[in-house]
MDAnalysis code that builds the backbone (N, CA, C; Angstrom):
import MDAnalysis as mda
import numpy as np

u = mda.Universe.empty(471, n_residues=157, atom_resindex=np.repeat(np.arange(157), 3), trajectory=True)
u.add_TopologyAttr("name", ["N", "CA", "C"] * 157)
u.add_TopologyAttr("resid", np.arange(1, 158))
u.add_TopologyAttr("resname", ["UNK", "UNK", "UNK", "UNK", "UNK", "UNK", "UNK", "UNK", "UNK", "UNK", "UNK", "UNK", "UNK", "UNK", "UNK", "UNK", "UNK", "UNK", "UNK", "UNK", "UNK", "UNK", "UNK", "UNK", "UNK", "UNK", "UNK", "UNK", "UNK", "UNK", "UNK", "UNK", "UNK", "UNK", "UNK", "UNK", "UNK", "UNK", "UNK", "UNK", "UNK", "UNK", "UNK", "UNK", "UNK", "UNK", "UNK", "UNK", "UNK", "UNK", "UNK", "UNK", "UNK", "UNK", "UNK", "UNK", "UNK", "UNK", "UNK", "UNK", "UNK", "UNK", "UNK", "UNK", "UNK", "UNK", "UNK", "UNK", "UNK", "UNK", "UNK", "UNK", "UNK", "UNK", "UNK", "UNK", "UNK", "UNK", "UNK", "UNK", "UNK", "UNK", "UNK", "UNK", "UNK", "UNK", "UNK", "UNK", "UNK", "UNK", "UNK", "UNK", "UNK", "UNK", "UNK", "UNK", "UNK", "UNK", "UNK", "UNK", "UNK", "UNK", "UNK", "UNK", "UNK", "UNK", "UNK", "UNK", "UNK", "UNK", "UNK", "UNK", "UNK", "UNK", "UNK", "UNK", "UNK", "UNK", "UNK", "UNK", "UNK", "UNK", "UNK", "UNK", "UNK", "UNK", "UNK", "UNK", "UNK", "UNK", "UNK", "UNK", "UNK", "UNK", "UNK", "UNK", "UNK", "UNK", "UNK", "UNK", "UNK", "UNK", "UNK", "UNK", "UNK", "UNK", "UNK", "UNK", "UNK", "UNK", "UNK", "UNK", "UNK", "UNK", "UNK", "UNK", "UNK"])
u.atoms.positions = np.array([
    [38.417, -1.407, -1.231],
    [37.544, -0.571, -2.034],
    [36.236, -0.380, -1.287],
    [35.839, 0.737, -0.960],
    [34.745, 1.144, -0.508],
    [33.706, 1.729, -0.961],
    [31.927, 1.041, -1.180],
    [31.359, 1.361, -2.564],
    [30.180, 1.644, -1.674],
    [30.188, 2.467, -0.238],
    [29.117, 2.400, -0.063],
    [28.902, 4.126, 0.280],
    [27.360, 4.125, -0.132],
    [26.917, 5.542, -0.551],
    [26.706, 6.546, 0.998],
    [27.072, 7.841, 0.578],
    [26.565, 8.846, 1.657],
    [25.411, 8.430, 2.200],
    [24.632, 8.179, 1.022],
    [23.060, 7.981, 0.750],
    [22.649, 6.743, 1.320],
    [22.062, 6.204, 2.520],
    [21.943, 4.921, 2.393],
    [20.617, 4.295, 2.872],
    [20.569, 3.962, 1.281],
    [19.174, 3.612, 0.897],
    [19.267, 1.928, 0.401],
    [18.181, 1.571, 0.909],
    [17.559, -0.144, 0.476],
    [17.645, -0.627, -0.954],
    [17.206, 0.770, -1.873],
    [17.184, 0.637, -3.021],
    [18.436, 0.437, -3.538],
    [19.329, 0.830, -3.305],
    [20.492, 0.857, -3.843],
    [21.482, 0.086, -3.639],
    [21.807, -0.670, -4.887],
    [22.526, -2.021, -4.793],
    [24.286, -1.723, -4.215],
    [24.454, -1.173, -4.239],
    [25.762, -0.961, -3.368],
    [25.574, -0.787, -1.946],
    [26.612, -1.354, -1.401],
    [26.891, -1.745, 0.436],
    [26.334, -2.695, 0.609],
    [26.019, -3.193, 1.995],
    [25.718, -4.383, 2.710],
    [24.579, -4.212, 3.241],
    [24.128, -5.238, 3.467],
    [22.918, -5.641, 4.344],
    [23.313, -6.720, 5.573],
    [22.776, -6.672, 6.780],
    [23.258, -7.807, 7.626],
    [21.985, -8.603, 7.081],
    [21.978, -9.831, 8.279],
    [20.574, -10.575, 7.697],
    [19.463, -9.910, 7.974],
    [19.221, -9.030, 9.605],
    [18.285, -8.220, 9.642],
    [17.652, -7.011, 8.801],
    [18.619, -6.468, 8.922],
    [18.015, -5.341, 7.032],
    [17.371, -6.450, 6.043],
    [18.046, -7.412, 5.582],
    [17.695, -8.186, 4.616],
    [16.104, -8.672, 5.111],
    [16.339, -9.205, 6.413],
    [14.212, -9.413, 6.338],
    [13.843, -8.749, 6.832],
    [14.263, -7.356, 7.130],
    [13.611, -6.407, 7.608],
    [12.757, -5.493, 6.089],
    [13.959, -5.503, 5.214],
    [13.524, -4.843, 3.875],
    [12.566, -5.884, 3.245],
    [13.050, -7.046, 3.003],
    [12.295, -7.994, 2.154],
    [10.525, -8.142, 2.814],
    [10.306, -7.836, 4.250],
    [9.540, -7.971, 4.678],
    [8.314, -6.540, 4.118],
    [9.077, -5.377, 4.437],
    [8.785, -4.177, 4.126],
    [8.116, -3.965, 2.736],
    [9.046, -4.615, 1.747],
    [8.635, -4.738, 0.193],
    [7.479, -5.616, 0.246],
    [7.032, -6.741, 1.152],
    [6.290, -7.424, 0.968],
    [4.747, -6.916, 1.399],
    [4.997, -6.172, 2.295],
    [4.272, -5.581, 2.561],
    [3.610, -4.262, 1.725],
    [4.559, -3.661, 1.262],
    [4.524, -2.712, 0.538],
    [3.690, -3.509, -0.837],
    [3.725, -4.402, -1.615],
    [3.366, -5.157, -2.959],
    [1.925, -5.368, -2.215],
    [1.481, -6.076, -0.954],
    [0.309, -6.609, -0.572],
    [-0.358, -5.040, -0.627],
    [-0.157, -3.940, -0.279],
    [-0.830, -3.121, -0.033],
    [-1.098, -2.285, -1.794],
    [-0.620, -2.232, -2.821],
    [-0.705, -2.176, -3.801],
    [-1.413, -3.234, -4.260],
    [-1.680, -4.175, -3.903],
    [-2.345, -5.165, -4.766],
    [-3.730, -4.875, -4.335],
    [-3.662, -4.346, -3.243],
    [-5.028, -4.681, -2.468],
    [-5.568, -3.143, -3.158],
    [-5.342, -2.439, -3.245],
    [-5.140, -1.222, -3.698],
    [-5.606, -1.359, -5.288],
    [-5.253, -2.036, -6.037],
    [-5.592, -2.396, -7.418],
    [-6.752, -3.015, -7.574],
    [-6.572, -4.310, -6.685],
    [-8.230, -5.061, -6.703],
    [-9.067, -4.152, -5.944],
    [-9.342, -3.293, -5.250],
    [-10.475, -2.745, -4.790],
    [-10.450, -1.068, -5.884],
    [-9.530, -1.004, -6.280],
    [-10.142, 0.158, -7.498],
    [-10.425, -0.227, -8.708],
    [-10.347, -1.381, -9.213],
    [-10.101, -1.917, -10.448],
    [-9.940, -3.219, -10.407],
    [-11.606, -4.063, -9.982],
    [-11.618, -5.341, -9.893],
    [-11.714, -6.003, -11.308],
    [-12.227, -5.064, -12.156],
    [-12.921, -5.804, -13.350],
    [-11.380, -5.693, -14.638],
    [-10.453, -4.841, -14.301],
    [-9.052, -5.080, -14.925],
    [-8.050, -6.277, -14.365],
    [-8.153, -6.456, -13.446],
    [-7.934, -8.009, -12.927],
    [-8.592, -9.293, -13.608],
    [-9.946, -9.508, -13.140],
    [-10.292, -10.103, -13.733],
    [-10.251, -10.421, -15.317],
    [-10.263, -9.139, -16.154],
    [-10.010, -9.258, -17.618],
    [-8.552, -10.047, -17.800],
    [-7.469, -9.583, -17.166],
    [-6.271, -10.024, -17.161],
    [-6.236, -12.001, -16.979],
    [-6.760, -12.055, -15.903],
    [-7.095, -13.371, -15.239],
    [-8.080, -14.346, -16.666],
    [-9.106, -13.703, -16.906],
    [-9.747, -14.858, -17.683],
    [-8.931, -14.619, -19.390],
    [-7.819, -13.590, -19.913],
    [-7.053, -13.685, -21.200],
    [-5.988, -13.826, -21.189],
    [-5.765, -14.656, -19.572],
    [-4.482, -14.719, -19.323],
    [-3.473, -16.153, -20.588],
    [-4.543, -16.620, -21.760],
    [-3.759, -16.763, -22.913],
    [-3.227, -15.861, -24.036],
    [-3.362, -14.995, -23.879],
    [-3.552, -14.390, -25.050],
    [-1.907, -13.538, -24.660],
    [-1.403, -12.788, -25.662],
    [0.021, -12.064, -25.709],
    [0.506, -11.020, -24.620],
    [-0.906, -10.543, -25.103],
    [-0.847, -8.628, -24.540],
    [-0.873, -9.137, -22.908],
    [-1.567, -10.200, -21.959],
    [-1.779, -10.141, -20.883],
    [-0.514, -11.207, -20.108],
    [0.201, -11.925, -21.006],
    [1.534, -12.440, -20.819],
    [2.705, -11.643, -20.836],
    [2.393, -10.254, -21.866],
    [3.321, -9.525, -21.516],
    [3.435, -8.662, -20.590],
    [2.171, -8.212, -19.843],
    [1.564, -7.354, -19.009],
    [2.161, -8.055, -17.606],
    [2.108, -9.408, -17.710],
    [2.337, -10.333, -16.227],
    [3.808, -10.509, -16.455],
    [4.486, -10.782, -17.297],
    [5.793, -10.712, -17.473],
    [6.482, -9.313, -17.004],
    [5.908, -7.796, -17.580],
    [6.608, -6.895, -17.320],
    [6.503, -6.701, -15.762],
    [5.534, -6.854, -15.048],
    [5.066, -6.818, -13.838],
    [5.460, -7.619, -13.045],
    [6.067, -9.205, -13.499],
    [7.322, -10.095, -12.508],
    [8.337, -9.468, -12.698],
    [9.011, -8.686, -13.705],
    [10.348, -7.822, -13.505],
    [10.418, -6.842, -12.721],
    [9.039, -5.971, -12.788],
    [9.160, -4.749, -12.065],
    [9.524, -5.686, -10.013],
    [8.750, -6.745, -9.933],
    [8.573, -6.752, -8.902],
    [10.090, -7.618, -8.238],
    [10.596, -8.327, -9.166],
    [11.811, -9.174, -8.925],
    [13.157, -7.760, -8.850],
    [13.034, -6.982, -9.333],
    [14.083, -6.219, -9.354],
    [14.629, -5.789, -8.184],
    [13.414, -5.233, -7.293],
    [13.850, -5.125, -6.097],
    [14.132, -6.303, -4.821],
    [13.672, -7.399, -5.544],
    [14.362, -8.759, -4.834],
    [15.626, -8.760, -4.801],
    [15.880, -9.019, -5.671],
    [17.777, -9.199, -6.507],
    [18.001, -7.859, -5.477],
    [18.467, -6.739, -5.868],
    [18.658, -5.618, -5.146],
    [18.675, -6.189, -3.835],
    [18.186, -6.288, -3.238],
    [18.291, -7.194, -1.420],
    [19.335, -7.999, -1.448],
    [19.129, -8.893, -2.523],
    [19.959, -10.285, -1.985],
    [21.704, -9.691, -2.881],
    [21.757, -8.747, -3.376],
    [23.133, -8.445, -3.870],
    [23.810, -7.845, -2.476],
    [22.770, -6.918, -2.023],
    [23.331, -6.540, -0.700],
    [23.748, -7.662, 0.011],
    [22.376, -8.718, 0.285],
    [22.915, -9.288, 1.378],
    [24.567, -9.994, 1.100],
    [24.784, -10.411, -0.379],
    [25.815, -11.180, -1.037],
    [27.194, -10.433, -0.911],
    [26.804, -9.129, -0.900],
    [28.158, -8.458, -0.284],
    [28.729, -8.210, 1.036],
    [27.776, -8.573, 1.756],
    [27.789, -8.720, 3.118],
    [28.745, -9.524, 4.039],
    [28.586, -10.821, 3.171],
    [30.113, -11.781, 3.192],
    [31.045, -12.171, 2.304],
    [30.725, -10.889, 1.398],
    [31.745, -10.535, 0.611],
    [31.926, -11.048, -0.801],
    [31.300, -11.581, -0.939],
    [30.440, -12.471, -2.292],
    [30.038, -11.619, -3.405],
    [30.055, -12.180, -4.526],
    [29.323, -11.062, -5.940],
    [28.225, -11.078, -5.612],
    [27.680, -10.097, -6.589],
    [26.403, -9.794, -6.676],
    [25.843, -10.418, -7.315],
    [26.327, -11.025, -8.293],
    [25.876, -12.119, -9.414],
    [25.827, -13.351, -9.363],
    [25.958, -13.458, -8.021],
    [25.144, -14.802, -7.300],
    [23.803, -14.508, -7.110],
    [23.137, -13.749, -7.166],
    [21.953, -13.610, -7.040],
    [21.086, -13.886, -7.825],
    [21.648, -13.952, -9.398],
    [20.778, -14.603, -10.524],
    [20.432, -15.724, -10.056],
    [21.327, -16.801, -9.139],
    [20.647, -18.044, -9.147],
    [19.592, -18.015, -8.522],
    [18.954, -16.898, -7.586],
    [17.539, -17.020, -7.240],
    [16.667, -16.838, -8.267],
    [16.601, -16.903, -9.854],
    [15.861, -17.392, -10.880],
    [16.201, -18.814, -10.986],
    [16.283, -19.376, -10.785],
    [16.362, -20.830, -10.668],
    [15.010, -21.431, -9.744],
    [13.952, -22.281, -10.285],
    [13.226, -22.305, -9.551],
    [13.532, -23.458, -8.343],
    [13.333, -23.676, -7.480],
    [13.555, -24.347, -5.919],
    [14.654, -23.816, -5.273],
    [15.656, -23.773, -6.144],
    [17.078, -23.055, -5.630],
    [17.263, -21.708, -5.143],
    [15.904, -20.892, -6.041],
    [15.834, -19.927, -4.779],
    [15.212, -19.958, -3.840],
    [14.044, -20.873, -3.302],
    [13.882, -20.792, -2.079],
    [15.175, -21.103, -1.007],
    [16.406, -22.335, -1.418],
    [17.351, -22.449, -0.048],
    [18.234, -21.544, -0.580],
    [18.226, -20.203, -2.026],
    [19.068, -19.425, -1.530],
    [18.744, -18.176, -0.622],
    [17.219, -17.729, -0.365],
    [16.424, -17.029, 0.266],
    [16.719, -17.660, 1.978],
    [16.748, -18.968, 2.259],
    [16.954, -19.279, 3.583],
    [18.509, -19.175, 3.941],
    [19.184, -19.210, 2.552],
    [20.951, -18.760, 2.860],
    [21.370, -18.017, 3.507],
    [20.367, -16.921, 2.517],
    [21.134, -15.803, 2.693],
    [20.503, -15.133, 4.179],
    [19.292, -15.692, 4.520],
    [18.658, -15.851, 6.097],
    [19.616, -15.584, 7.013],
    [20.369, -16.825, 7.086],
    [21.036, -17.589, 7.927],
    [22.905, -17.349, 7.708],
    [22.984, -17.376, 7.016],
    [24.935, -16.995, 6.789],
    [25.282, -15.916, 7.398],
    [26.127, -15.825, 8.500],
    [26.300, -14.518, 8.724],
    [27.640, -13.993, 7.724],
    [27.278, -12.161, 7.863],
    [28.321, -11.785, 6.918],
    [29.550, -11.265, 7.796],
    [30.820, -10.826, 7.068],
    [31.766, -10.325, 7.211],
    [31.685, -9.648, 8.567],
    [32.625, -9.724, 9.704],
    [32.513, -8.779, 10.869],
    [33.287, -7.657, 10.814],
    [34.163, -7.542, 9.650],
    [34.996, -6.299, 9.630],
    [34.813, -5.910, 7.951],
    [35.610, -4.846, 7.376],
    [35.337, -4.609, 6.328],
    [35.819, -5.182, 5.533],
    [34.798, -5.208, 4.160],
    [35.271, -5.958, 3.160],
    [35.555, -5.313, 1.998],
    [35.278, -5.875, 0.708],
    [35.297, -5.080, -0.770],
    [34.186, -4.211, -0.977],
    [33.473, -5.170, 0.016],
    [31.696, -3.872, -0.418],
    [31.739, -3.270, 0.243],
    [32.539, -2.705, 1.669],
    [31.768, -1.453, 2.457],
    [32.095, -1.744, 4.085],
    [32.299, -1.258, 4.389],
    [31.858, -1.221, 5.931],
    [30.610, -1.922, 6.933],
    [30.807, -2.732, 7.372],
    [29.445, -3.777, 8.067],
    [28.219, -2.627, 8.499],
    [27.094, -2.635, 8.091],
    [26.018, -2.018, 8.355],
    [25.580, -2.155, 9.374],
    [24.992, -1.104, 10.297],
    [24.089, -1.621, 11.470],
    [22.758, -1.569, 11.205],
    [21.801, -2.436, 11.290],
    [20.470, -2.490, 11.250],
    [19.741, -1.046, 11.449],
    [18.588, -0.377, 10.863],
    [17.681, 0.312, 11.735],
    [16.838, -0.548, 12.510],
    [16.329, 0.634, 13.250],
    [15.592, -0.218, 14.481],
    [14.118, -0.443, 13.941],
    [13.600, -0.024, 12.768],
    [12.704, -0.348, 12.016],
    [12.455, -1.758, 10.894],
    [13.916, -2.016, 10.732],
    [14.212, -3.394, 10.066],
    [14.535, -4.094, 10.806],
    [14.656, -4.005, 12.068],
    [14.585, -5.398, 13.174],
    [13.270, -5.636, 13.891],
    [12.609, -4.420, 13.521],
    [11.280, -4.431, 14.055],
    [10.590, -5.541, 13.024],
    [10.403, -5.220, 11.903],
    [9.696, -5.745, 10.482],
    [10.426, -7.065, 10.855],
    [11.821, -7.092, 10.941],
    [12.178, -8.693, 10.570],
    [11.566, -9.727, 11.402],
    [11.652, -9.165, 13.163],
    [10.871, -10.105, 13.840],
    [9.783, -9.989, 13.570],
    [8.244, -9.592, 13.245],
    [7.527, -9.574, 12.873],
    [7.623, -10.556, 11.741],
    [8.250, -10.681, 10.765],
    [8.619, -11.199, 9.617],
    [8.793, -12.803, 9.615],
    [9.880, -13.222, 11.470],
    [10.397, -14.389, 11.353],
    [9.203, -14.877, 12.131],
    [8.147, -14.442, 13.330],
    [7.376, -14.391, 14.180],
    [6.220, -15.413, 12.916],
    [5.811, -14.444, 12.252],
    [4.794, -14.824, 10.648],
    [5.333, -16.292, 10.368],
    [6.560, -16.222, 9.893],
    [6.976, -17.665, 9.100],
    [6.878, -18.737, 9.798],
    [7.295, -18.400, 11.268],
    [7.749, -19.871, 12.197],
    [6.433, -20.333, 12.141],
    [5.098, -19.198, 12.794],
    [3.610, -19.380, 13.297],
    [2.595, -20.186, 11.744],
    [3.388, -19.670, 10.686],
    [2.603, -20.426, 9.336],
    [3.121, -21.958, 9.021],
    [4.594, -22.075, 9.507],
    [5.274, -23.630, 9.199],
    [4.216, -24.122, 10.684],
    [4.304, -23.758, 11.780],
    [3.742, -24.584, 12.835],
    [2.264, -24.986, 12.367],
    [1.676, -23.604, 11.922],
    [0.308, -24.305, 11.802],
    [0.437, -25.322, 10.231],
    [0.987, -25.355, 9.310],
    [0.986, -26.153, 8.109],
    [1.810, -27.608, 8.678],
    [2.379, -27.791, 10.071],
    [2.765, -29.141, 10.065],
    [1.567, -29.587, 11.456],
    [0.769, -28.661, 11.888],
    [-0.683, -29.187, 12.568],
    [-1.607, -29.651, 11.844],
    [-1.782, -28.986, 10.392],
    [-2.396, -29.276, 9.404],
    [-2.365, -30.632, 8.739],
    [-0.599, -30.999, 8.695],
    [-0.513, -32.118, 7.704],
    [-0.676, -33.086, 8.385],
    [-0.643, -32.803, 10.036],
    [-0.039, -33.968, 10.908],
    [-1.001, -35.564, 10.723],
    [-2.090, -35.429, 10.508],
    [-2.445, -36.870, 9.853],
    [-2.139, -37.608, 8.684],
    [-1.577, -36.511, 7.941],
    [-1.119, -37.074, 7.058],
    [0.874, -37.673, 6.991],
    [0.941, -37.030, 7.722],
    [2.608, -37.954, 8.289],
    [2.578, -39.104, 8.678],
])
């Protein structure tokens, strides 16, 4: 069965991702959220802040709630791809709501390589050369932040 679109877009939870799309996109989105945020606090510092100091109250729990969905949606979306990749449901991906368990399913799905021929989801994807760009950039960031956070702790080991 072959479920993957003419169309082939990030957004769209059908087909595969290798691991590079996967931190090439995840990187992209991340980037994409930092630049909206930054974007919000410099037009509208004082709606932040309101949010921040009533952050008991209903209206601003529901405001931060609707706004972790908007932003998790397109997480899941990644990692279904990547899950079809080696051929896996998509509905393994809920367990990245699980808190700790999604961080080693985020390094899983890193690291597993997928399917080399075709599977139920699609035909093996080839990377753009824009999501291998972002990803090294991406893995370049992570290695250089663990090195400096174990220079950091190192007296304390």
């Amino acid at each position: 069965m072959n479920n993957t679109t003419t169309l082939d877009s990030g957004w769209s939870r059908d087909g595969r991702f290798n691991r590079m799309s996967f931190i090439g996109w995840n990187a992209f989105y991340s980037l994409l959220l930092m630049m909206v945020m930054l974007f919000i606090t410099i037009m509208m510092p004082n709606t932040l802040n309101a949010i921040f100091e009533h952050a008991g109250s209903s209206i601003a729990q529901a405001i931060l709630f609707m706004l972790n969905i908007v932003i998790l949606i397109p997480m899941m979306i990644f990692s279904v791809r990547r899950l079809h990749d080696f051929n896996q449901s998509g509905w393994l991906a809920l367990l990245e709501l699980i808190p700790i368990f999604n961080i080693i399913m985020f390094i899983a799905l890193m690291l597993i390589p997928g399917t080399a021929s075709d599977n139920q989801y699609g035909e093996p994807r080839a990377s753009k050369t824009w999501e291998v760009v972002l990803a090294f950039i991406f893995i370049g960031l992570f290695l250089l932040v663990w090195f400096s956070l174990l220079l950091a702790f190192k007296p304390f080991l």
